[in-house]
VOMAR-166045 format. One line per 4 residues: number of its first residue (from 1); their letters; for each residue x, y, z of C-alpha. Coordinates in pm, whole numbers, plus 50000, padded with zeros to 5 digits. Last residue first. Example, Ala and Ser with C-alpha at 12.3 -4.5 7.8 and 13.67 -1.06 7.14 Angstrom:
BEGIN
2 = sa = 51367,49894,50714  51230,49550,50780 .
! end
This chain:
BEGIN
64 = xxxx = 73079,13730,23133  72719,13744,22992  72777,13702,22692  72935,13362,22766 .
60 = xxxx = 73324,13356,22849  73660,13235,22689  73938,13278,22922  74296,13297,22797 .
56 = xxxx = 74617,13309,22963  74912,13544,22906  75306,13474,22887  75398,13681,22614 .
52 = xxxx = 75793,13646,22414  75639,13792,22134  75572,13459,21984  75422,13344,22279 .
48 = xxxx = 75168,13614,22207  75076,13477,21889  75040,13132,21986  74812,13187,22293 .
44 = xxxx = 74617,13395,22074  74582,13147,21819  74476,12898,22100  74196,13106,22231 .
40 = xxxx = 74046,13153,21876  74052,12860,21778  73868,12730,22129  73678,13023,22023 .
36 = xxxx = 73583,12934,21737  73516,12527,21817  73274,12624,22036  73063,12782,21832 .
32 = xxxx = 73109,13195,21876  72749,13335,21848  72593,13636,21706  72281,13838,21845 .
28 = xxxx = 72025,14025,21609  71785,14255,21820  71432,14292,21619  71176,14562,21698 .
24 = xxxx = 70873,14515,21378  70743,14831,21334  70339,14833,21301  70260,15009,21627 .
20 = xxxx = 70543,15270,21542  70769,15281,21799  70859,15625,22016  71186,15605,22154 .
16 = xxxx = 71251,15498,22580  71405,15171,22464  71642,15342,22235  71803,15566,22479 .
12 = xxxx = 71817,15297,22720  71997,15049,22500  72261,15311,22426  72296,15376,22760 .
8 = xxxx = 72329,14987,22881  72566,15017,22518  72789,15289,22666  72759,15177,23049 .
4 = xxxx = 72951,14850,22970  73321,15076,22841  73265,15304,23165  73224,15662,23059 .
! end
C-alpha cells in the first residue's frame, strides 16, 4: 500500500468507530519552528557531503 494511504486508512477506520457521547476526540499535531528545520536541513547537507553526497533539501508544511 502507498506510504499516504496507510494513515488516510488509518484515519478512516477510526472515524467510522463508535464514540462514546462523553469521550473527548483529541488529535495532537507537532511542529518544526523554523529554526529546526533550517537545522535540520543544514545538518543533512553536512552529513551527506561528508559521504561524498550531492543532494538538496526542501523543507515543506504538512501538507507537502
Amino acid at each position: 500500500m502507498h506510504k499516504r494511504l496507510i494513515p488516510l486508512a488509518l484515519t478512516a477506520a477510526c472515524a467510522s468507530a463508535p464514540v462514546a457521547a462523553d469521550e473527548v476526540l483529541v488529535v495532537s499535531v507537532k511542529r518544526l519552528s523554523m529554526d529546526t528545520a533550517v537545522e535540520l536541513a543544514q545538518a543533512t547537507i553536512a552529513a551527506c557531503r561528508t559521504k561524498g553526497i550531492q543532494i538538496g533539501v526542501t523543507v515543506v508544511d504538512r501538507d507537502g
